[in-house]
Kinemage of the C-alpha trace (Angstrom):
@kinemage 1
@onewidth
@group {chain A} dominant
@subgroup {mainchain}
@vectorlist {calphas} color= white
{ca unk a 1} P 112.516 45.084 126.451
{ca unk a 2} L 115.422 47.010 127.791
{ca unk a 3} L 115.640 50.352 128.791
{ca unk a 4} L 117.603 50.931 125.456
{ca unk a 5} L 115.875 49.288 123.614
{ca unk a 6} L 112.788 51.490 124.567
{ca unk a 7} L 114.810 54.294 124.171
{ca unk a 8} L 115.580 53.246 120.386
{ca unk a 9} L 112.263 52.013 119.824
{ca unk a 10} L 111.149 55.331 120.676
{ca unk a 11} L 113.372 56.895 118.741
{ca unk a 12} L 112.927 55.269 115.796
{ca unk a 13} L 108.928 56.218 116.052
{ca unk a 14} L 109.389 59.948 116.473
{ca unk a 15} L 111.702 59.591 112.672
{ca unk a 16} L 108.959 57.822 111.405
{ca unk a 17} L 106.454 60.566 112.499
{ca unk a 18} L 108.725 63.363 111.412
{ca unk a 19} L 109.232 61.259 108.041
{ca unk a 20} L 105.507 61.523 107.801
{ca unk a 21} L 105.235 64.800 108.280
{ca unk a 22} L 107.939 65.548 105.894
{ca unk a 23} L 105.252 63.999 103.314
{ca unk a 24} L 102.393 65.831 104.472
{ca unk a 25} L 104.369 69.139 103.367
{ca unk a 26} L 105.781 67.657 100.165
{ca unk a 27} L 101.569 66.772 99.031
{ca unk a 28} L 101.157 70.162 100.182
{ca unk a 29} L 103.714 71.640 97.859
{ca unk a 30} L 102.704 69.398 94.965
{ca unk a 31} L 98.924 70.777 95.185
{ca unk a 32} L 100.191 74.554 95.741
{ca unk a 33} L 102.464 73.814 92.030
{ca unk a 34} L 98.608 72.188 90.509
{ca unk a 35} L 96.638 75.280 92.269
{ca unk a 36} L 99.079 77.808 91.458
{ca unk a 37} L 99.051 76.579 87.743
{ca unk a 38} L 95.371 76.726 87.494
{ca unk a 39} L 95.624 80.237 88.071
{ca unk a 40} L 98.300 81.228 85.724
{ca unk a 41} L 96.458 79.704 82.860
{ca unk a 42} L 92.516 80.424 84.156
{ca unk a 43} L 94.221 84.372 83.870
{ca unk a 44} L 95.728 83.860 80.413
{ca unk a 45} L 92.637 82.042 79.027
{ca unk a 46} L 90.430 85.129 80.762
{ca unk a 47} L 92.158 87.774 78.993
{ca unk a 48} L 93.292 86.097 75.810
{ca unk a 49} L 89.804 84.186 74.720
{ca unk a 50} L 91.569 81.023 74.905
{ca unk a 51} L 88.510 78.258 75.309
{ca unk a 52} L 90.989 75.428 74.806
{ca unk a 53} L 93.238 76.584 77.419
{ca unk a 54} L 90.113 77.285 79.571
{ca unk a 55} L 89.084 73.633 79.207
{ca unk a 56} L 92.323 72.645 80.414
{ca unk a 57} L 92.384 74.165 83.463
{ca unk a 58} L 88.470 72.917 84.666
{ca unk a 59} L 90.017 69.290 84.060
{ca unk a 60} L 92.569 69.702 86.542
{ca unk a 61} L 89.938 70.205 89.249
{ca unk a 62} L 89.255 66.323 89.829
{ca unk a 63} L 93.380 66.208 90.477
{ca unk a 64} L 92.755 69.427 93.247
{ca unk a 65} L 90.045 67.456 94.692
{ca unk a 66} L 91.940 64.471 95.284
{ca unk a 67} L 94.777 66.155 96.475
{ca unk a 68} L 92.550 67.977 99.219
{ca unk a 69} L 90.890 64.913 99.966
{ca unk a 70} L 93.724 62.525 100.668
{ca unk a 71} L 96.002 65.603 102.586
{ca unk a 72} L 92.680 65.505 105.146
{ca unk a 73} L 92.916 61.600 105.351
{ca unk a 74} L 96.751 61.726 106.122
{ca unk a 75} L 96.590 63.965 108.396
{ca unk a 76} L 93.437 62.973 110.693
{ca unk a 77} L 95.801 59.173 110.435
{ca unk a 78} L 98.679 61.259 111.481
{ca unk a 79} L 96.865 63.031 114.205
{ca unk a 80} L 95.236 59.827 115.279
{ca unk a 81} L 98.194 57.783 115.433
{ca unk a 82} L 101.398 60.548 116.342
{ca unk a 83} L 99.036 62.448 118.587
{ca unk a 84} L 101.605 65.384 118.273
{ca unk a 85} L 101.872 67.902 120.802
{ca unk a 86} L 103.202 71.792 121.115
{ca unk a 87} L 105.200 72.991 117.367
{ca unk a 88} L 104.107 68.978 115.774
{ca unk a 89} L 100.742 69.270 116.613
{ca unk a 90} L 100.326 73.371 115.270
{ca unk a 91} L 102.359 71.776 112.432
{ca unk a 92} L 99.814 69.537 111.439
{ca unk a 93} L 97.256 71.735 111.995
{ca unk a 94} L 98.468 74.317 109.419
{ca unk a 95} L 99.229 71.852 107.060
{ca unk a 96} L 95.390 71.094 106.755
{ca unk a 97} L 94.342 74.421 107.256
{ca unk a 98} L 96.819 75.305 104.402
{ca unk a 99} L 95.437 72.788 102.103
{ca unk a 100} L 91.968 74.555 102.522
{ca unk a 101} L 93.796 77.706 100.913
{ca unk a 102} L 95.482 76.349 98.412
{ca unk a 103} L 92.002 74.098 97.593
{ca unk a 104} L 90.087 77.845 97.522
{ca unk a 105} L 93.180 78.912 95.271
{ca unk a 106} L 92.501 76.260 92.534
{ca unk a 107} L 89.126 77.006 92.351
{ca unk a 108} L 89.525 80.869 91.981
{ca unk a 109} L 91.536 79.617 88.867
{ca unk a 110} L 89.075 77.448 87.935
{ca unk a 111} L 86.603 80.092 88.361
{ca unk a 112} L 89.107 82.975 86.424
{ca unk a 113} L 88.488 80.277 82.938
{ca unk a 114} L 84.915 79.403 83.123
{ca unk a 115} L 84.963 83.219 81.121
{ca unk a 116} L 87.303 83.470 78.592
{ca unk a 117} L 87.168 86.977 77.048
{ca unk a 118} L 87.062 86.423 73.427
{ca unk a 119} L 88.205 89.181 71.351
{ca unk a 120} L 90.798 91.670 72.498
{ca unk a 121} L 89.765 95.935 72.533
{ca unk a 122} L 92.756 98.357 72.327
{ca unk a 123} L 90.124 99.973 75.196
{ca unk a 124} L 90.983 97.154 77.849
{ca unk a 125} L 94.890 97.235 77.026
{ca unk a 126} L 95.420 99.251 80.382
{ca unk a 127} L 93.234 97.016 82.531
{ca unk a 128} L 94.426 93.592 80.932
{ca unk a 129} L 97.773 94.550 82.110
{ca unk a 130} L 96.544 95.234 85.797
{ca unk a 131} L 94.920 92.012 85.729
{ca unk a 132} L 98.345 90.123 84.658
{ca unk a 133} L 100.240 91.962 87.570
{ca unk a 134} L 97.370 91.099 89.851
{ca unk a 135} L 97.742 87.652 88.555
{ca unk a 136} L 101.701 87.567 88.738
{ca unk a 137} L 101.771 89.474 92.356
{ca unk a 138} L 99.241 86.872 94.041
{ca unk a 139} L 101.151 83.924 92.849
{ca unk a 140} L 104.291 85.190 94.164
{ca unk a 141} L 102.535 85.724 97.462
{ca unk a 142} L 101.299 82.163 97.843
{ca unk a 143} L 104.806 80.951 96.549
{ca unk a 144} L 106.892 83.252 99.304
{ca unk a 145} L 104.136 81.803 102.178
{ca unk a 146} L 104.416 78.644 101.387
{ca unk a 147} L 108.159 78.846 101.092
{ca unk a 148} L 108.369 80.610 104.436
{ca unk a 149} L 106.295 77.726 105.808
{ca unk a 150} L 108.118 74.662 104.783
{ca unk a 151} L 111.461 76.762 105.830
{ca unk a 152} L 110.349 77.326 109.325
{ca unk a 153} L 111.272 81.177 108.697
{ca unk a 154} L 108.361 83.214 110.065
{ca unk a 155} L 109.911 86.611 109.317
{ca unk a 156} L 109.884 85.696 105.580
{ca unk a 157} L 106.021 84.703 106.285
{ca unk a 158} L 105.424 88.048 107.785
{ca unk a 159} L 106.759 89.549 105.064
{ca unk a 160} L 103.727 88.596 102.725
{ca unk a 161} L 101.541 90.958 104.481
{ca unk a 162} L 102.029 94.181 103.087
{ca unk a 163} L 102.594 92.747 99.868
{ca unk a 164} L 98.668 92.486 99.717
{ca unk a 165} L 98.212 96.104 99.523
{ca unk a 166} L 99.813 96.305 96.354
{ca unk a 167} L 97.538 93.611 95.014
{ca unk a 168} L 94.518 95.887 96.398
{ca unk a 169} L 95.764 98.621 94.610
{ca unk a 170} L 95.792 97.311 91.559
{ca unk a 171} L 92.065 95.531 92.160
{ca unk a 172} L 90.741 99.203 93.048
{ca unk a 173} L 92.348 100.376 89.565
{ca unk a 174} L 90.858 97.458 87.396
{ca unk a 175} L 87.574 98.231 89.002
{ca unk a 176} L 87.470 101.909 88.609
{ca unk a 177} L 88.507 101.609 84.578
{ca unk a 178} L 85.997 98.443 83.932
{ca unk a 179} L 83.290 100.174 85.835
{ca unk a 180} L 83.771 103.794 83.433
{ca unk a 181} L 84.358 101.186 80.331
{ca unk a 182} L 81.048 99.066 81.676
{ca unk a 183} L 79.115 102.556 82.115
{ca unk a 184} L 79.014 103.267 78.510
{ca unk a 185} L 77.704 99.918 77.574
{ca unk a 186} L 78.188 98.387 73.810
{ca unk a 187} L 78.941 94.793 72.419
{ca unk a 188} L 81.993 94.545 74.710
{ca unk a 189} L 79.904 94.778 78.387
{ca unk a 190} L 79.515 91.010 79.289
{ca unk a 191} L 83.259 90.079 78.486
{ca unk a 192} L 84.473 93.387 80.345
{ca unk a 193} L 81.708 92.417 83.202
{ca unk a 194} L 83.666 88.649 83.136
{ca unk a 195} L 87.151 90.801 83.740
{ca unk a 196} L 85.509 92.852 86.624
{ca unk a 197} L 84.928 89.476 88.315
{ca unk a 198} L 88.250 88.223 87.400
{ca unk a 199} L 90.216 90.695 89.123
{ca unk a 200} L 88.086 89.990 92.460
{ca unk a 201} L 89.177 86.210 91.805
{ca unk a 202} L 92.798 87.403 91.742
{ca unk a 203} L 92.488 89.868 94.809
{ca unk a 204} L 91.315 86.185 96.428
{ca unk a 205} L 93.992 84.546 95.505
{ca unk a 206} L 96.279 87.388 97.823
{ca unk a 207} L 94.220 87.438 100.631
{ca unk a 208} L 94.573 83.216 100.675
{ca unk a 209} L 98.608 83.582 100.603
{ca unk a 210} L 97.746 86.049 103.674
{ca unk a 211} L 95.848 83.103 105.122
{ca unk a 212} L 98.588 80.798 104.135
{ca unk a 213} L 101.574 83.053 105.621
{ca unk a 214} L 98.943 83.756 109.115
{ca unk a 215} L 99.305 79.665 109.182
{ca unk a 216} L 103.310 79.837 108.791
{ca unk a 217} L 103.645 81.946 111.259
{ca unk a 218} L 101.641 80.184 113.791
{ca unk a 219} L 102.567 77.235 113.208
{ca unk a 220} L 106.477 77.733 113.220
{ca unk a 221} L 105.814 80.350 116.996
{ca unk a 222} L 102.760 79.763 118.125
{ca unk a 223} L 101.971 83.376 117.881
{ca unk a 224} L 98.598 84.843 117.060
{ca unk a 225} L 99.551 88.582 117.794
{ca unk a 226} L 97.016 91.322 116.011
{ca unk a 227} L 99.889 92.419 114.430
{ca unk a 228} L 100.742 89.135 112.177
{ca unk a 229} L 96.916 89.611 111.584
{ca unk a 230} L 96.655 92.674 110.066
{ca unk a 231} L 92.895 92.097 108.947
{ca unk a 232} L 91.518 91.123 112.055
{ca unk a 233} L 92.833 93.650 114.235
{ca unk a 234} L 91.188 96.544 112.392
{ca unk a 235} L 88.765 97.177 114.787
{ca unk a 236} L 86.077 95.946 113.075
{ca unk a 237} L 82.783 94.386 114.514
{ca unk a 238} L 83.271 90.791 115.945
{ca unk a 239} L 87.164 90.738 115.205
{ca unk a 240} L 88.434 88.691 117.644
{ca unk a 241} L 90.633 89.802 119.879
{ca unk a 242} L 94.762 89.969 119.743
{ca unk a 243} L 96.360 87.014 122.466
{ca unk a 244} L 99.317 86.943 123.527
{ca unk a 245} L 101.890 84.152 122.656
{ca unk a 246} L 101.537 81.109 124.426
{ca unk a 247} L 104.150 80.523 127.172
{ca unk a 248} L 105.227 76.815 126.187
């Protein structure tokens, strides 16, 4: 073989690499749209009582699975096969760290319908509208992450930090009104006590798209800087420590 033709050949494999890749993402994407759905409807069947709706949403789980299942496959064959190096290889390695999140996403849908509500009290009005802007303000999280990820635009990933505090805030308001509802008991404790949990579902949900976002950024600069990690640089007992950027 010539010196061109090696040169071709060569080539020619790194497309075919980068095409694969290129796939990894697009599965990616496709379970993030199935996860992400799970969640929108496991937080409408919580709050409206909606069992058929609920029943939807726990069949979907053998599609999640699969999805999780074959993105690990393709990418241990891609890793075995490419053996990428420097932005490929972190590449690959948040893809399949990503599918993780989205996996623990699906489930916290999954988990928000195995409840539904039943009957609606003029009482919960307040916190069943936290619980929809929890719901809304999480997905768009995981959708800007994700975004920012398959863009290659880590400032846009960054930016999905501080959006979790919002999410917090409104978790630390649907506590404090379910736990004064909860506190004076009656018929309507065990479907408030299934909203309590449901809004620590959702506040999962955000702290994944953090995960998903730390991933982005990583994975597009290498960087692990405390400050793209906002939760582990708090100073808090076996945090690990802040590195510097790798030089290559």
């Amino acid at each position: 073989m010539t010196p061109d033709e090696l040169r071709r050949d060569l080539r020619a494999t790194i497309e075919d690499h980068h095409r694969d890749l290129a796939q990894l993402e697009q599965h990616v994407s496709e379970m993030a749209d199935l996860a992400l759905g799970m969640v929108a409807d496991g937080t409408r069947a919580l709050l409206q009582g909606d069992t058929e709706l609920a029943r939807s949403v726990t069949s979907r789980d053998a599609a999640l699975d699969r999805y999780d299942l074959n993105i690990e496959l393709e990418t241990i064959r891609l890793v075995a096969v490419m053996q990428p190096e420097g932005p490929d290889l972190r590449t690959t390695e948040a893809i399949l760290k990503i599918a993780n999140c989205v996996d623990r996403i699906g489930r916290l849908g999954y988990d928000l319908s195995r409840h539904p509500a039943g009957s609606q009290d003029s009482a919960d009005a307040d916190v069943r509208e936290l619980l929809r802007r929890m719901d809304e303000r999480a997905r768009a999280m995981v959708v800007q992450a994700l975004e920012a990820f398959l863009a290659g635009d880590a400032p846009r990933a960054k930016e999905v930090f501080p959006m979790d505090e919002a999410v917090d805030e409104l978790h630390r308001d649907a506590q404090k009104r379910l736990i004064e509802l909860l506190r004076k008991g009656g018929p309507e404790s065990d479907r408030r006590a299934f909203m309590l949990l449901g809004a620590r579902h959702l506040e999962r949900v955000a702290d994944n798209a953090c995960k998903i976002a730390e991933k982005a950024v990583y994975a597009i600069t290498g960087e692990r800087r405390s400050e793209y990690l906002p939760r582990r640089s708090a100073g808090l007992p076996g945090a690990p420590a802040a590195t510097d950027p790798p030089t290559s």
